[in-house]
Biopython code that builds the backbone (N, CA, C, O; Angstrom):
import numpy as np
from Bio.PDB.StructureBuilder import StructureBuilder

atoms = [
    (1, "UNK", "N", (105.242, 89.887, 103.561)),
    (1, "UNK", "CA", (106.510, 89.241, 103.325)),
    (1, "UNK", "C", (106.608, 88.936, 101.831)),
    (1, "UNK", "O", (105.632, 88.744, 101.105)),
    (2, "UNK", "N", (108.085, 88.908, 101.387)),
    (2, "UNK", "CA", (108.409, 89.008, 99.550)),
    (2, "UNK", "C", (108.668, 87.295, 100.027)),
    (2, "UNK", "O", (109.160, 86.677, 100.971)),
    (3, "UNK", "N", (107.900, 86.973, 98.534)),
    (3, "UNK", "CA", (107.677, 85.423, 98.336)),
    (3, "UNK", "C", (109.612, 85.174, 98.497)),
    (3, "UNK", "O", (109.963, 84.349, 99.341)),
    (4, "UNK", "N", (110.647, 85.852, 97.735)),
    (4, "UNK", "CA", (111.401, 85.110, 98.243)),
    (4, "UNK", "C", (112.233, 84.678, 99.539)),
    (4, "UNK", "O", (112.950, 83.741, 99.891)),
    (5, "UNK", "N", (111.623, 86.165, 100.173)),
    (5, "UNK", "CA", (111.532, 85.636, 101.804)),
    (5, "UNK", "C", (111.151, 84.391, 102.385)),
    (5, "UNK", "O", (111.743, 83.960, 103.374)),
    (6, "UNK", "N", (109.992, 83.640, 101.722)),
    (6, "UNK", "CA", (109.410, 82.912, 102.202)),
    (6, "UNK", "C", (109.814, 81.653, 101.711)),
    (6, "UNK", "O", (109.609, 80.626, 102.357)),
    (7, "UNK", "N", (110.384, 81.663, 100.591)),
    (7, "UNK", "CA", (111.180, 80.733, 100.167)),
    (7, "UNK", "C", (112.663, 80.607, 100.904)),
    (7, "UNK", "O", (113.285, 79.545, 100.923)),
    (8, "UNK", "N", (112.982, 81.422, 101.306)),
    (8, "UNK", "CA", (114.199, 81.348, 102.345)),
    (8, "UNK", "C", (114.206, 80.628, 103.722)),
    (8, "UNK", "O", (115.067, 79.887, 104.196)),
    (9, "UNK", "N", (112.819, 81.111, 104.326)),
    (9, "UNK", "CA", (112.531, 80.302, 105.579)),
    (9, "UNK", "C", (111.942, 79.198, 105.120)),
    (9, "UNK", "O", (112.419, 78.355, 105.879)),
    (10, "UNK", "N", (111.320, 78.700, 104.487)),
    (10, "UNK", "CA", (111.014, 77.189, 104.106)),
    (10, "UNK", "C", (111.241, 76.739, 102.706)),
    (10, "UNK", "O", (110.497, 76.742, 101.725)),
    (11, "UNK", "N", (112.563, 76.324, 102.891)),
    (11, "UNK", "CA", (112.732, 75.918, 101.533)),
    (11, "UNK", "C", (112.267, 74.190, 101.007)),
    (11, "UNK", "O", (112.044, 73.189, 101.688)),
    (12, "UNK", "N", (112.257, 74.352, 99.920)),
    (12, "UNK", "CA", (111.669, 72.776, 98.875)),
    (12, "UNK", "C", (110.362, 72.095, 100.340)),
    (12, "UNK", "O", (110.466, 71.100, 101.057)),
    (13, "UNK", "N", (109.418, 73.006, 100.284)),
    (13, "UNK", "CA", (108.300, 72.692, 100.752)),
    (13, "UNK", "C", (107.075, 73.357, 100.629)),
    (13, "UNK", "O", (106.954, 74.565, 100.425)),
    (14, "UNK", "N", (106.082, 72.466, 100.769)),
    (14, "UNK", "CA", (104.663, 73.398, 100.511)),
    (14, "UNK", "C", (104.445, 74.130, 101.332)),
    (14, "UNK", "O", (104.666, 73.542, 102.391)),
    (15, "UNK", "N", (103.921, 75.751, 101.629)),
    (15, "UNK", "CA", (103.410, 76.183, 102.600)),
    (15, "UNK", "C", (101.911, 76.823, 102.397)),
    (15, "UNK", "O", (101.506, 77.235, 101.310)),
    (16, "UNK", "N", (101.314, 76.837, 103.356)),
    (16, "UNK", "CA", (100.085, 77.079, 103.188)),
    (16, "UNK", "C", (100.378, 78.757, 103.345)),
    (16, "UNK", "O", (101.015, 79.163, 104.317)),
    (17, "UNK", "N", (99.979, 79.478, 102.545)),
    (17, "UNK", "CA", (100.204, 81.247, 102.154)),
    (17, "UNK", "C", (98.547, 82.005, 102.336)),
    (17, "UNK", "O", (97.505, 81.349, 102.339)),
    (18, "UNK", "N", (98.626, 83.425, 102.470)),
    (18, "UNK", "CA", (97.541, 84.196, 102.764)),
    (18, "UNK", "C", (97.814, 84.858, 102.154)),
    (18, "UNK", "O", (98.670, 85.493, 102.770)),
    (19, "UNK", "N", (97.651, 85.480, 100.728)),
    (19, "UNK", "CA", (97.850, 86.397, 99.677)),
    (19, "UNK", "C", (96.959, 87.943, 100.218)),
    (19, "UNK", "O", (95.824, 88.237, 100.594)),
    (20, "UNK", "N", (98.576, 88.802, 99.919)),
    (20, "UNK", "CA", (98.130, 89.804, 100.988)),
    (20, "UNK", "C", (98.370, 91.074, 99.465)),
    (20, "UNK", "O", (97.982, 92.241, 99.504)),
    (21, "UNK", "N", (98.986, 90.511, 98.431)),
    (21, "UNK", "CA", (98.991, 92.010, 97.284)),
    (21, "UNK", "C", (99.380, 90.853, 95.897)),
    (21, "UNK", "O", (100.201, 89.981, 96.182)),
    (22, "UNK", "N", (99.020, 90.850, 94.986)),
    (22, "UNK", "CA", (99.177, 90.745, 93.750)),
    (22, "UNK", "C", (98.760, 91.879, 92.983)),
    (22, "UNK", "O", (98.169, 92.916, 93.285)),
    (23, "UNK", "N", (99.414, 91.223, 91.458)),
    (23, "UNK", "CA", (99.071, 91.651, 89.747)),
    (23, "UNK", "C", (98.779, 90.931, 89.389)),
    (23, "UNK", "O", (98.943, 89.764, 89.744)),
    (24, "UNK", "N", (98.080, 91.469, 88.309)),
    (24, "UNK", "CA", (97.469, 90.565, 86.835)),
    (24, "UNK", "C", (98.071, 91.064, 85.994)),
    (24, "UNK", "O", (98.385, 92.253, 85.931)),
    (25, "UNK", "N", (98.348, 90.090, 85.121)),
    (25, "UNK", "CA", (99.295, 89.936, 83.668)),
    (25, "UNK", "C", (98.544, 89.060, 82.959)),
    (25, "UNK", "O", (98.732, 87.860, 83.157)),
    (26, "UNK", "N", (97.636, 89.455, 82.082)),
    (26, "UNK", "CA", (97.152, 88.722, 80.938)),
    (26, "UNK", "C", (96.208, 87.703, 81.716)),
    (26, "UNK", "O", (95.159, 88.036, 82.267)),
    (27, "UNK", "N", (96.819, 86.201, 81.678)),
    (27, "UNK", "CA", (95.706, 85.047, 82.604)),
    (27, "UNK", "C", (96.146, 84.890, 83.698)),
    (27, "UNK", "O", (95.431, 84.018, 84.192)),
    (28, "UNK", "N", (97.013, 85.233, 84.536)),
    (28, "UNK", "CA", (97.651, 85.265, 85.625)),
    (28, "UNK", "C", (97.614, 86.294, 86.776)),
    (28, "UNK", "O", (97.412, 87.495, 86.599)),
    (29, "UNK", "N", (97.819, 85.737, 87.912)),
    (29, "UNK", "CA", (97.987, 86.615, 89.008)),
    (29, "UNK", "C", (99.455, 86.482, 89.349)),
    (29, "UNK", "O", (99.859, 85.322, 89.440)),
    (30, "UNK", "N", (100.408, 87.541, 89.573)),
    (30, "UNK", "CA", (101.661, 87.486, 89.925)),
    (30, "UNK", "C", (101.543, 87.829, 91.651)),
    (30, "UNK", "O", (101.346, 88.981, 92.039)),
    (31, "UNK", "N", (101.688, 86.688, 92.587)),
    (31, "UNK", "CA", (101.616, 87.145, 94.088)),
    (31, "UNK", "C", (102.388, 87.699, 94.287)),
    (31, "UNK", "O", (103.406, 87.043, 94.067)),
    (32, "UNK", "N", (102.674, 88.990, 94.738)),
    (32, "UNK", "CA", (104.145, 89.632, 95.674)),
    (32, "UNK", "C", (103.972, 89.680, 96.855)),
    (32, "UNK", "O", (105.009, 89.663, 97.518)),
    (33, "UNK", "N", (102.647, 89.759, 97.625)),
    (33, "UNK", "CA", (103.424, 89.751, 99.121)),
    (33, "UNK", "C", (102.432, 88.566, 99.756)),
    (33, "UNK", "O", (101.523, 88.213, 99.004)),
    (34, "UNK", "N", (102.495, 88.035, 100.818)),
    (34, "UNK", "CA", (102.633, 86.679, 101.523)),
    (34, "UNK", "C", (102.622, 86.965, 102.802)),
    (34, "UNK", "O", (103.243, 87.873, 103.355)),
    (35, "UNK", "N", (101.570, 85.814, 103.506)),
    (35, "UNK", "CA", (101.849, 85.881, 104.573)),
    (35, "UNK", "C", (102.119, 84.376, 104.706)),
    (35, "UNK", "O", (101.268, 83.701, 104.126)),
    (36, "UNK", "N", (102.964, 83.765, 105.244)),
    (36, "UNK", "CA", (102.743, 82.235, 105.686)),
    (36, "UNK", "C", (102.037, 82.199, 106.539)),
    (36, "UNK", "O", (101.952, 83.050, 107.425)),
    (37, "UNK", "N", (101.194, 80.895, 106.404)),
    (37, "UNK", "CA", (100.888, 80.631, 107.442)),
    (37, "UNK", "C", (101.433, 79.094, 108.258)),
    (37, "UNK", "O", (101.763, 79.156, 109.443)),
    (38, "UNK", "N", (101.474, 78.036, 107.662)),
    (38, "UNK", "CA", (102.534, 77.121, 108.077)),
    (38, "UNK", "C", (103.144, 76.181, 107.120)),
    (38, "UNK", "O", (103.016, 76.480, 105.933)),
    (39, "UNK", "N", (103.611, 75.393, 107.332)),
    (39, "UNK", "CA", (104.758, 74.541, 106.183)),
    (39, "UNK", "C", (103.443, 73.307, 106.547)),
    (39, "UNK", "O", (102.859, 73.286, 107.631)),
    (40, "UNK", "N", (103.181, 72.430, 105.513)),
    (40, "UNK", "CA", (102.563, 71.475, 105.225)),
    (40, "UNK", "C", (103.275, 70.176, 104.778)),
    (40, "UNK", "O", (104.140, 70.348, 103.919)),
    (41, "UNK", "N", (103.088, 69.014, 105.167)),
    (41, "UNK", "CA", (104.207, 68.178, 104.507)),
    (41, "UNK", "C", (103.789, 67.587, 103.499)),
    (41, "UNK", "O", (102.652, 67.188, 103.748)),
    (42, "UNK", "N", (104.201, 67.225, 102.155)),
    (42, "UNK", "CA", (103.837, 66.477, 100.750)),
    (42, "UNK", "C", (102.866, 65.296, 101.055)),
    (42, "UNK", "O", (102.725, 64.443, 100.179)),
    (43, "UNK", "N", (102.460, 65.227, 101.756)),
    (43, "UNK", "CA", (101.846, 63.871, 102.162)),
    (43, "UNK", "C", (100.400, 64.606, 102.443)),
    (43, "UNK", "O", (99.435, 64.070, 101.899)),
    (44, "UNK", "N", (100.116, 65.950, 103.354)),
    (44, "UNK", "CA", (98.862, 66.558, 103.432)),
    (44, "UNK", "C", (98.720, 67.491, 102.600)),
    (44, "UNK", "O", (97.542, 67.848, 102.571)),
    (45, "UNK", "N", (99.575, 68.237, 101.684)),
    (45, "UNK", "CA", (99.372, 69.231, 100.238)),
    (45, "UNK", "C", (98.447, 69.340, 99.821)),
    (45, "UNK", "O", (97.851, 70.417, 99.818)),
    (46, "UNK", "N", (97.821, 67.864, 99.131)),
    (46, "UNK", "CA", (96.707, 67.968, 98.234)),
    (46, "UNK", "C", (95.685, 67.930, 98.778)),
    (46, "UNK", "O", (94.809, 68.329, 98.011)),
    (47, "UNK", "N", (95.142, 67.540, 100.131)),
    (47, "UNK", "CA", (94.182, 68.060, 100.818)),
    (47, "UNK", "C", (94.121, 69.307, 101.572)),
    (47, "UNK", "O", (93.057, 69.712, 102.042)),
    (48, "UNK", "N", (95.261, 69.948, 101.709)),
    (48, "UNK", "CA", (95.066, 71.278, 102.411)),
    (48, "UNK", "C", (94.382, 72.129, 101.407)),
    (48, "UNK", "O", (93.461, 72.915, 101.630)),
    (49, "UNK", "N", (95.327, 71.699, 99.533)),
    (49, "UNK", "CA", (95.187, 72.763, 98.617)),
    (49, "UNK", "C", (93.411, 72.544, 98.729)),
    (49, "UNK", "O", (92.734, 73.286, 99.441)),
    (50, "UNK", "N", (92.986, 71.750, 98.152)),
    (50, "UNK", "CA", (91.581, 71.868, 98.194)),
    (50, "UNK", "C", (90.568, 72.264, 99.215)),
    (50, "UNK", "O", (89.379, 72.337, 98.903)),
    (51, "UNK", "N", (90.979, 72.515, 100.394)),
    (51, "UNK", "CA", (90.404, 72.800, 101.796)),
    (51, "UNK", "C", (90.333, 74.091, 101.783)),
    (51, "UNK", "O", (89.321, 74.690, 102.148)),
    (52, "UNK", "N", (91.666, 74.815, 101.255)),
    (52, "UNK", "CA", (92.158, 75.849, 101.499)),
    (52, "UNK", "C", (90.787, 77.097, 101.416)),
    (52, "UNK", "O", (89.917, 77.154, 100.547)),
    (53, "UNK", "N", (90.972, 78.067, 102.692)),
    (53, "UNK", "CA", (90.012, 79.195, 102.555)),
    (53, "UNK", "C", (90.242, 80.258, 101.231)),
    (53, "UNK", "O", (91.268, 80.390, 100.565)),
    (54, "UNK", "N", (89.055, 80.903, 101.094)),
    (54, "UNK", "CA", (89.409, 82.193, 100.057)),
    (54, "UNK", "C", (90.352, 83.056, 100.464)),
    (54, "UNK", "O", (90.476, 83.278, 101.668)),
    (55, "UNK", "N", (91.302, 83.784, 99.365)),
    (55, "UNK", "CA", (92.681, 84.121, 99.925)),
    (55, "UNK", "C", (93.606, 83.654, 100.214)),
    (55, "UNK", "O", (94.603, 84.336, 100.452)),
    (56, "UNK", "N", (93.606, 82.041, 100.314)),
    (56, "UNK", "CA", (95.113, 82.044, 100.663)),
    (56, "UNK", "C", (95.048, 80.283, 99.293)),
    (56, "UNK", "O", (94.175, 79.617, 98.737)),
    (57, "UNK", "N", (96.322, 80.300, 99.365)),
    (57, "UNK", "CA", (96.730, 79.001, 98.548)),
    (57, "UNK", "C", (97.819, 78.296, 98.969)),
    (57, "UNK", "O", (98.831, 78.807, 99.449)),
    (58, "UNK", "N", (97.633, 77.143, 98.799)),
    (58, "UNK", "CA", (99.184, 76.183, 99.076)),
    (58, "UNK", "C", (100.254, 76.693, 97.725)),
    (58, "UNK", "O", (99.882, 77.378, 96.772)),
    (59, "UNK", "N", (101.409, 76.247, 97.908)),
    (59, "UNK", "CA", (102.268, 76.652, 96.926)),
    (59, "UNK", "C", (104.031, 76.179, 97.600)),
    (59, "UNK", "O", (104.495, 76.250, 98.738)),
    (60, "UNK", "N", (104.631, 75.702, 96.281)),
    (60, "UNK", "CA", (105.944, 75.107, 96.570)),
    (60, "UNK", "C", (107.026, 75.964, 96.589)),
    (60, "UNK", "O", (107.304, 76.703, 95.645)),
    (61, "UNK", "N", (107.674, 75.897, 97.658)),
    (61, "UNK", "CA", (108.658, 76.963, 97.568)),
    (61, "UNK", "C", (109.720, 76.778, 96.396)),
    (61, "UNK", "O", (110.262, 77.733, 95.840)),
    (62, "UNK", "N", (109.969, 75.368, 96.065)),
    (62, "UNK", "CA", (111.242, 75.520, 94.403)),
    (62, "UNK", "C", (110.302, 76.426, 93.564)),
    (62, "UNK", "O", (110.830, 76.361, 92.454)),
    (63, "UNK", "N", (109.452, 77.060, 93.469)),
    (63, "UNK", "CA", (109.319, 77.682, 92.180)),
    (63, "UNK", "C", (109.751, 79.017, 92.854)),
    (63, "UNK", "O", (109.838, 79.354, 94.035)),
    (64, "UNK", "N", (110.035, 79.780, 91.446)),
    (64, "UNK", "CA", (110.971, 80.957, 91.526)),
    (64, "UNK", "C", (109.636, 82.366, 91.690)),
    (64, "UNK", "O", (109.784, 83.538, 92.039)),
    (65, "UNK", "N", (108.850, 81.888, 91.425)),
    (65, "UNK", "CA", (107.866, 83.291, 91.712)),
    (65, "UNK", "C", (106.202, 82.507, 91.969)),
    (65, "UNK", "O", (105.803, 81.417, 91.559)),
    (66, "UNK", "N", (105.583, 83.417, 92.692)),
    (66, "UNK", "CA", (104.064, 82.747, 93.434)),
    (66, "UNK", "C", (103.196, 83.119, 91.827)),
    (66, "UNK", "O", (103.199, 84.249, 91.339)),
    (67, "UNK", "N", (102.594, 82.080, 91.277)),
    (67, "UNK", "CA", (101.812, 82.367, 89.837)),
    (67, "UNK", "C", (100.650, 81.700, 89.744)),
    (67, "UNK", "O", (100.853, 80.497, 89.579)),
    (68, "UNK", "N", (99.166, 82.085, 89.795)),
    (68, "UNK", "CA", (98.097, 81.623, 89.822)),
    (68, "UNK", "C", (97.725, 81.832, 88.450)),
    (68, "UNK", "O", (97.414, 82.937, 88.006)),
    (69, "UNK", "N", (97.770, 80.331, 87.498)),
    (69, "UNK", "CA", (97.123, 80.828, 86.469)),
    (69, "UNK", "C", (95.616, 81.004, 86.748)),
    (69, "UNK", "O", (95.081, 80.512, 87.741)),
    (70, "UNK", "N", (94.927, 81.768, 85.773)),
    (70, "UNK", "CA", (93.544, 81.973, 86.237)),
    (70, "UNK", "C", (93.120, 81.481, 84.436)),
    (70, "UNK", "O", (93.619, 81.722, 83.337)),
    (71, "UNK", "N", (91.533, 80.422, 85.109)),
    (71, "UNK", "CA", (90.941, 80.330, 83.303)),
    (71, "UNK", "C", (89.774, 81.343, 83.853)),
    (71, "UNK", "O", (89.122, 81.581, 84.869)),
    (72, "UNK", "N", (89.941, 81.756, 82.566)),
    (72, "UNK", "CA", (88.550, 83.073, 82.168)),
    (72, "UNK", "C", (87.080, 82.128, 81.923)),
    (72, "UNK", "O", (86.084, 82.791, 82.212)),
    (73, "UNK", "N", (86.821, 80.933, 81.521)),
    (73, "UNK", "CA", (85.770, 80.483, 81.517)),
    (73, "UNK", "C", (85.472, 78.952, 81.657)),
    (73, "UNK", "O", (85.198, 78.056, 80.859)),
    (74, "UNK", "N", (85.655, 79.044, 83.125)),
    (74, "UNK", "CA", (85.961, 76.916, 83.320)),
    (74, "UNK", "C", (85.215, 76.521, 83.217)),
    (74, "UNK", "O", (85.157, 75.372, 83.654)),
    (75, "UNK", "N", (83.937, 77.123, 82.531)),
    (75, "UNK", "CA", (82.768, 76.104, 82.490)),
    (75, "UNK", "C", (82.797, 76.123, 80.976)),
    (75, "UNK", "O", (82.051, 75.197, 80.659)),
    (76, "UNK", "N", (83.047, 76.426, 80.384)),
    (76, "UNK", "CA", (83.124, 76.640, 78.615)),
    (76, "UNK", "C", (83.696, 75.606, 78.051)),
    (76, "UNK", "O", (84.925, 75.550, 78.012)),
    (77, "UNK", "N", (82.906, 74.601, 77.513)),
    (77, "UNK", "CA", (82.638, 73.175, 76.695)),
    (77, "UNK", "C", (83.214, 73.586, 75.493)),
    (77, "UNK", "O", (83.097, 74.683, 74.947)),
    (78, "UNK", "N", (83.682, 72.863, 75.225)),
    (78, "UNK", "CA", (84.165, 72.786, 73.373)),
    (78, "UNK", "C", (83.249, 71.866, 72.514)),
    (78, "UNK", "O", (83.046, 70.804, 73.103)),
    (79, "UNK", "N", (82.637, 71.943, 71.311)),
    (79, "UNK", "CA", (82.133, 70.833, 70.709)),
    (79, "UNK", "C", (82.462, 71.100, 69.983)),
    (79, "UNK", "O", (82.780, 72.178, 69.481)),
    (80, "UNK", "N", (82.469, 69.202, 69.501)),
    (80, "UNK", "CA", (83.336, 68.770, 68.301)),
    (80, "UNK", "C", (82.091, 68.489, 66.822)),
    (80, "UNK", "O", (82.511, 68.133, 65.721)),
]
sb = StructureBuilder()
sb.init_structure("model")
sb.init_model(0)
sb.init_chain("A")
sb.init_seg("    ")
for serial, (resi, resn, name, xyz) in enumerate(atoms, 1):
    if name == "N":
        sb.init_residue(resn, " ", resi, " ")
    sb.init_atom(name, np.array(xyz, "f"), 0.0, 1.0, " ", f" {name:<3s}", serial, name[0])
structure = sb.get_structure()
């Protein structure tokens, strides 16, 4: 399913998604296809997001496209 499909059936809400095809663009993953799996309410979000299995992610339907920034080295300290 095209993310804005999925933004059509659940709109201005989190749904818990199963990332079924992306791209990479530079630091990013651009999701295009989706599977839902169910609508989550703002109140359980931030524990689903962190629960969430490999492959799939929570994500808000007001945004206009599915975008995972990705860091290239999250363990990489800066010193001052």
């Amino acid at each position: 399913m095209k993310w804005q499909q999925v933004r059509e059936l659940f709109p201005d809400q989190f749904v818990l998604l199963s990332i079924l095809d992306y791209r990479e663009e530079e630091d990013k993953k651009v999701v295009t296809e989706v599977a839902p799996v169910k609508a989550i309410s703002e109140r359980d979000a931030n524990k689903e997001f962190f629960s969430a299995a490999p492959g799939n992610v929570v994500y808000h339907t007001s945004n206009e496209e599915c975008v995972i920034h990705l860091r290239k080295d999250p363990l990489l300290r800066v010193r001052r």
